[in-house]
C-alpha positions in Angstrom: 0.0 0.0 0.0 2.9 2.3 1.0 4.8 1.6 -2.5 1.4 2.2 -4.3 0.7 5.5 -2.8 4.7 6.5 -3.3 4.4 5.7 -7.2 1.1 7.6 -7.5 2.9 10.6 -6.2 5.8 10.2 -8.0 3.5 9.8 -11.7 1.6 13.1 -10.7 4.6 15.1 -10.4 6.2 13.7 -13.6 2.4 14.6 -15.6 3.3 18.1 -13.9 6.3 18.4 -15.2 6.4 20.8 -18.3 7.7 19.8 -21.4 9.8 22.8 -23.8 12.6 23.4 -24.7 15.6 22.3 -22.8 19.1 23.5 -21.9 21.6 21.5 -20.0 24.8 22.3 -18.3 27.8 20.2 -16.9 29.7 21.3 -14.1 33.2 19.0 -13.0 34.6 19.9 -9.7 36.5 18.7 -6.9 39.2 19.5 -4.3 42.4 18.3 -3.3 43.5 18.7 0.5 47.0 16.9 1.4 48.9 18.0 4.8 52.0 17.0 6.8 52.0 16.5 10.3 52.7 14.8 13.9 49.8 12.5 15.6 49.7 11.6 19.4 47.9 9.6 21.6 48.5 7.8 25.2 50.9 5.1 23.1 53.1 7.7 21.8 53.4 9.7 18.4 54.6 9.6 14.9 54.8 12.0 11.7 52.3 11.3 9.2 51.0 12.5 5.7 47.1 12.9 5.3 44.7 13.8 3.0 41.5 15.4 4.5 42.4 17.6 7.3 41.8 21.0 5.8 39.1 19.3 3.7 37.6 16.3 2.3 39.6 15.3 -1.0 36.9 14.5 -3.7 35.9 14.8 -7.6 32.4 15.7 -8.8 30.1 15.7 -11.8 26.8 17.7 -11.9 24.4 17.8 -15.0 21.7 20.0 -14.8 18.4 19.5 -17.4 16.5 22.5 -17.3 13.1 22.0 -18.5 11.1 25.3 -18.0 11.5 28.1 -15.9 11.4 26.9 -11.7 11.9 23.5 -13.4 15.2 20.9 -13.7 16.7 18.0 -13.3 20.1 17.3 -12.0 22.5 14.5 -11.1 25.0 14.7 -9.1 28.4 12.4 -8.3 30.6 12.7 -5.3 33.7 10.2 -4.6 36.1 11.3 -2.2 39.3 10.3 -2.2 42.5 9.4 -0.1 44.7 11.6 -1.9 47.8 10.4 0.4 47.3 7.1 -0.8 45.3 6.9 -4.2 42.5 5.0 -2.9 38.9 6.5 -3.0 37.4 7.6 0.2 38.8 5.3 3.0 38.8 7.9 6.1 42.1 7.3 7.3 42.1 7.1 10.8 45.3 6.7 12.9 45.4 4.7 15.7 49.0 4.5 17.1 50.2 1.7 19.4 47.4 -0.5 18.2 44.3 -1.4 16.1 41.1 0.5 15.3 38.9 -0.1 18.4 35.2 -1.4 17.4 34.2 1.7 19.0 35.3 5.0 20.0 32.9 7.1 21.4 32.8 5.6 25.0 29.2 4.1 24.2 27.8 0.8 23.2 29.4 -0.4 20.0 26.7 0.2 16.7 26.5 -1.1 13.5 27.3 1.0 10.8 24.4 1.5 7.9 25.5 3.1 4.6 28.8 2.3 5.4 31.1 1.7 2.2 34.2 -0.8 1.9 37.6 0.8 2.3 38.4 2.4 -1.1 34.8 1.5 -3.0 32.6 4.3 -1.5 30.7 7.4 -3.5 30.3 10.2 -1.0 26.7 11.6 -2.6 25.1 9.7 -5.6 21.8 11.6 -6.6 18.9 12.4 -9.2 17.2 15.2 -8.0 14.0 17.6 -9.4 13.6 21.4 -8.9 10.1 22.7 -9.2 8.8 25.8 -8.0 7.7 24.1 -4.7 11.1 22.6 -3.7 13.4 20.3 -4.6 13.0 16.5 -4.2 16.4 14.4 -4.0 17.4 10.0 -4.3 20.0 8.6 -3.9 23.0 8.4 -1.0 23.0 11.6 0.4 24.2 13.3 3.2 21.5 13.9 5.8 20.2 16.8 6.9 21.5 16.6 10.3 24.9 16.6 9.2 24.6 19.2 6.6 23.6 21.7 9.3 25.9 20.8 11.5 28.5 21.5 9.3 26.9 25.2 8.9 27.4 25.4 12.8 30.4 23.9 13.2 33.2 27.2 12.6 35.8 25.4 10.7 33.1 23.9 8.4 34.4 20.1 9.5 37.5 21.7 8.2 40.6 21.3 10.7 41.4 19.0 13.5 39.1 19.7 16.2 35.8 19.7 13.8 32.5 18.7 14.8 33.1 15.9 12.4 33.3 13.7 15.6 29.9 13.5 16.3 29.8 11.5 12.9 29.3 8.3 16.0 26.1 9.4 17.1 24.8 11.5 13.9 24.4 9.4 10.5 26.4 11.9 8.0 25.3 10.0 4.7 22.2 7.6 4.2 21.4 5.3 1.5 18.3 4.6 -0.1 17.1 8.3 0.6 14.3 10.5 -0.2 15.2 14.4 0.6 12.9 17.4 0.2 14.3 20.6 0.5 11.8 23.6 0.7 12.0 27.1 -0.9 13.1 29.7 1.2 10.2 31.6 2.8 11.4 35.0 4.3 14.7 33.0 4.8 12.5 29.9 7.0 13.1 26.7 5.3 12.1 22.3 5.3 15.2 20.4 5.0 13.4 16.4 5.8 14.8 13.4 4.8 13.5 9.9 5.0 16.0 6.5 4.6 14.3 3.0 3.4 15.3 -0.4 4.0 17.8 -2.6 1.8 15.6 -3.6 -1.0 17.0 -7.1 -0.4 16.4 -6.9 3.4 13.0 -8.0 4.8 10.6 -5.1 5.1 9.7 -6.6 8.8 12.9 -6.2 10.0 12.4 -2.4 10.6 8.1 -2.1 10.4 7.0 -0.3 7.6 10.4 0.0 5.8 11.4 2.9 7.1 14.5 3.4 8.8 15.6 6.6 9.0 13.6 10.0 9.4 15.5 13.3 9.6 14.5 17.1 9.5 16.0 20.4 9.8 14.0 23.8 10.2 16.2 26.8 9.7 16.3 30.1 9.0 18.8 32.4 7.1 19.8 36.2 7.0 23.1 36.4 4.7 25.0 34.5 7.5 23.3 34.4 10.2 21.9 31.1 11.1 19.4 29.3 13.8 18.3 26.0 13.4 16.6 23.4 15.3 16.7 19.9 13.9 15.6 15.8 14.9 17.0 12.6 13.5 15.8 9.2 14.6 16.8 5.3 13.4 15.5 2.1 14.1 16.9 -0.7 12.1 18.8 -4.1 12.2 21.8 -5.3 10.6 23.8 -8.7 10.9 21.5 -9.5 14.0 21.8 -6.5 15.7 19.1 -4.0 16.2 20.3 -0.1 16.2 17.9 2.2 17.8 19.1 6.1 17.8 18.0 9.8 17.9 19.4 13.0 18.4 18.2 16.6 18.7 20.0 19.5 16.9 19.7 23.5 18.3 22.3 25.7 17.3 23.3 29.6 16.2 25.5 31.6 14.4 25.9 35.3 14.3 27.7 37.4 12.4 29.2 40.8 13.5 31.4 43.2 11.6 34.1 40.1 10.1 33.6 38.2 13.1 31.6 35.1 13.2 30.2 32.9 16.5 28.5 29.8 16.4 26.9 27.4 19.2 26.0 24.1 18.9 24.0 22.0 21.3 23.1 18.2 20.3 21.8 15.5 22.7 22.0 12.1 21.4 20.6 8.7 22.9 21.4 5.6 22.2 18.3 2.5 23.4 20.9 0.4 25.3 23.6 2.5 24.7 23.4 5.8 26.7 23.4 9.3 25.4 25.6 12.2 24.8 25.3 15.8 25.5 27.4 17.9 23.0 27.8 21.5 23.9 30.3 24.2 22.8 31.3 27.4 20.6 33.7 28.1 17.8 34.3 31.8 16.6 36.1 32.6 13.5 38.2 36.4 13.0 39.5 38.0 10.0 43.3 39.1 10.0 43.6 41.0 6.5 43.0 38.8 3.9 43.4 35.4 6.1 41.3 33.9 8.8 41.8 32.6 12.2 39.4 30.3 13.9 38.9 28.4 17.5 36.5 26.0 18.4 35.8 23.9 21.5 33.2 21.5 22.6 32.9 19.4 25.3 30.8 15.8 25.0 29.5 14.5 28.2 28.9 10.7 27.5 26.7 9.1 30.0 28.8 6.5 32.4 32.1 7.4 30.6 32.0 11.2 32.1 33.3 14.2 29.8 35.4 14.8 27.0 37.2 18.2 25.9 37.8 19.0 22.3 40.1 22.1 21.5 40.7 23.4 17.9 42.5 26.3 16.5 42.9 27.0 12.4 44.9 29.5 10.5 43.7 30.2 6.7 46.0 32.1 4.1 44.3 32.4 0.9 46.3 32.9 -1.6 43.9 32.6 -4.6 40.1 32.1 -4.9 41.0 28.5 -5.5 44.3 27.8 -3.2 44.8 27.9 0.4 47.4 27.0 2.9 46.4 26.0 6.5 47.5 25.2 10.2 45.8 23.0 12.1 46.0 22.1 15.5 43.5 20.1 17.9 43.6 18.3 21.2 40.8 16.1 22.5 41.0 15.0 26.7 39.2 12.1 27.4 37.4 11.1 30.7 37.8 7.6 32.1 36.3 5.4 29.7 35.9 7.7 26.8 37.2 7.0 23.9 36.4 10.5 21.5 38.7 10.8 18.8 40.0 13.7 17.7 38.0 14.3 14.0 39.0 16.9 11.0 36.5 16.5 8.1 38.0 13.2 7.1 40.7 12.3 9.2 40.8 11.3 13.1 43.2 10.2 15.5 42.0 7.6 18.1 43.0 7.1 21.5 44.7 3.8 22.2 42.6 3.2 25.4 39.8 4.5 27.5 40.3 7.7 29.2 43.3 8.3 26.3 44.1 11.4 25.0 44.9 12.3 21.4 46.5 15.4 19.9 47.9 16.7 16.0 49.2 19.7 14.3 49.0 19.3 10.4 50.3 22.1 8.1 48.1 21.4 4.2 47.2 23.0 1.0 44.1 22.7 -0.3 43.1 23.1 -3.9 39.4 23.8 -5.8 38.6 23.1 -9.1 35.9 23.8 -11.4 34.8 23.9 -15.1 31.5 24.1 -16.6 30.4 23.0 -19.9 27.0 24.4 -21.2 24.9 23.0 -23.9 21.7 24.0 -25.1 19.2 22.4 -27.5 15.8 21.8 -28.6 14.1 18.5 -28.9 14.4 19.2 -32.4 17.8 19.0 -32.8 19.8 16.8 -34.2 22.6 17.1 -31.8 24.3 19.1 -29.0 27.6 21.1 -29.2 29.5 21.3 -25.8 31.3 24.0 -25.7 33.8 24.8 -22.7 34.2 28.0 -20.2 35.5 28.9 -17.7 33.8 30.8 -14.7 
């Protein structure tokens, strides 16, 4: 019944879409973050090279169809990738003295949904359809949740010390997704997300084959931000039933250069305890560079509180090219076991209650091209034709 009422919906929208004349544009783009640096934990320390401290490493395709005015369709292609060590989007995580721990937030261990073997994941895989109510996304995407709190988090997830961490009790992408993303009214707008079931996986595992529900309400003036958002799971994998939720509030406020942002997000975990996440990051102009500082502290139920310290220095020295330092600290409480994040890095402690640290000097590097073609349906062909903006 659910599937029958989905399809309906789906075949009224595509009768409402309007058929003229069409133009289409390709965009490639990507970025390319590597950094140098020295990693510690309570086993010791070590130099390392790693890609994705300043900023996820990735390469992108977008192809936009637009169909009539307020109307498109779009695709779009994200694979990150381990620049250090050619492989596509493995995380690296560094865990000196030892191996990866199954868990390393100081909670019950979870299973992970969405996840993607070692050097065979896509970040974002999407079709998507912009009308003049909204815009309705499938595919894997990155939820809602996670989207915002990148938004609140001041070094964008990029720089050691990011809010990235809380990547353990937030899901950052889902599979099998369904997004909606409102217009902006008077700068309020939807962001909701629901996640279905494996299509292989029996549809009475999780109830009604829903497994994920997410939603953000925000509103926008230039850059100032408040939000308030709620993402829940319930699902089973391998013979283990995951239950979580979590409950996003958070600000930022701009004043003359200077930018402050605080987060709060309480996540529970059935059988697993929760986690309070509190903090503030602030970001300063000096010239035509930046400086930023951020610090959060997670108190995870029955492990006590952890401490996360992060300080970032931006030059810029081209609309596409910038240098960085990074440094971050995290101090763990008996039995936690929070690593310290960037936006696709971390450094784990080697046991409960260990501490980590890293300092990480980078370069990151943006790319773009476009390619624009436009036709009618009575053409014969399309010629691309290349620019640069």
């Amino acid at each position: 019944m659910w599937a029958e009422r989905a399809c309906g919906v789906v075949l009224f929208i595509a009768a409402a879409i309007p058929v003229t004349a069409s133009a289409a544009d390709t965009e490639l783009r990507g970025h390319m973050d590597l950094s140098v640096g020295y990693a510690s934990n309570d086993a010791g320390g070590a130099g390392n090279v790693l890609s994705g401290v300043g900023r996820a490493s990735t390469v992108g395709l977008r192809i936009r169809e637009r169909l009539a005015p307020g109307w498109s369709v779009f695709t779009e292609i994200d694979a990150g990738i381990d620049a250090a060590r050619g492989l596509r989007d493995t995380n690296p995580s560094i865990a000196l003295g030892g191996a990866l721990p199954d868990h390393v937030d100081g909670v019950t261990p979870m299973p992970v949904r969405c996840a993607m073997p070692p050097g065979q994941g896509s970040r974002r895989t999407v079709l998507g359809l912009t009308t003049p109510a909204g815009e309705w996304r499938l595919g894997r995407e990155q939820t809602p949740s996670m989207e915002m709190l990148g938004r609140l988090d001041r070094f964008n997830f990029h720089g050691w010390g990011a809010l990235s961490s809380l990547a353990t009790q937030i899901q950052a992408f889902d599979c099998n997704a369904i997004r909606y993303l409102s217009p902006f009214l008077s700068g309020v707008r939807l962001d909701a997300m629901v996640s279905l079931d494996e299509a292989s996986a029996s549809l009475s595992a999780s109830g009604r084959g829903i497994i994920g529900q997410d939603a953000v309400l925000s509103y926008t003036a230039g850059a100032f931000v408040v939000a308030a958002g709620y993402r829940r799971e319930h699902w089973r994998a391998e013979g283990s039933e995951a239950r979580r939720s979590s409950s996003l509030v958070g600000l930022s406020v701009p004043y003359e250069g200077v930018t402050l942002t605080v987060p709060f997000v309480h996540a529970r975990r059935w059988g697993g305890g929760r986690a309070i996440v509190t903090g503030f990051g602030i970001s300063v102009p000096v010239g035509n560079d930046r400086f930023a500082l951020q610090y959060t502290r997670h108190r995870l139920e029955a492990q006590g509180r952890s401490h996360t310290l992060g300080v970032r220095y931006t030059r810029f020295l081209s609309r596409r090219v910038q240098t960085y330092v990074s440094w971050g600290a995290v101090r763990n409480g008996a039995g936690a076991m929070l690593p310290l994040a960037a936006d696709n890095a971390a450094i784990l402690p080697f046991s409960p209650g260990g501490d980590a640290r890293a300092i990480s000097i980078g370069m990151s590097v943006s790319f773009h091209r476009e390619l624009a073609c436009e036709y009618g349906f009575d053409a014969q062909g399309c010629q691309f034709g290349a620019r640069r903006r």
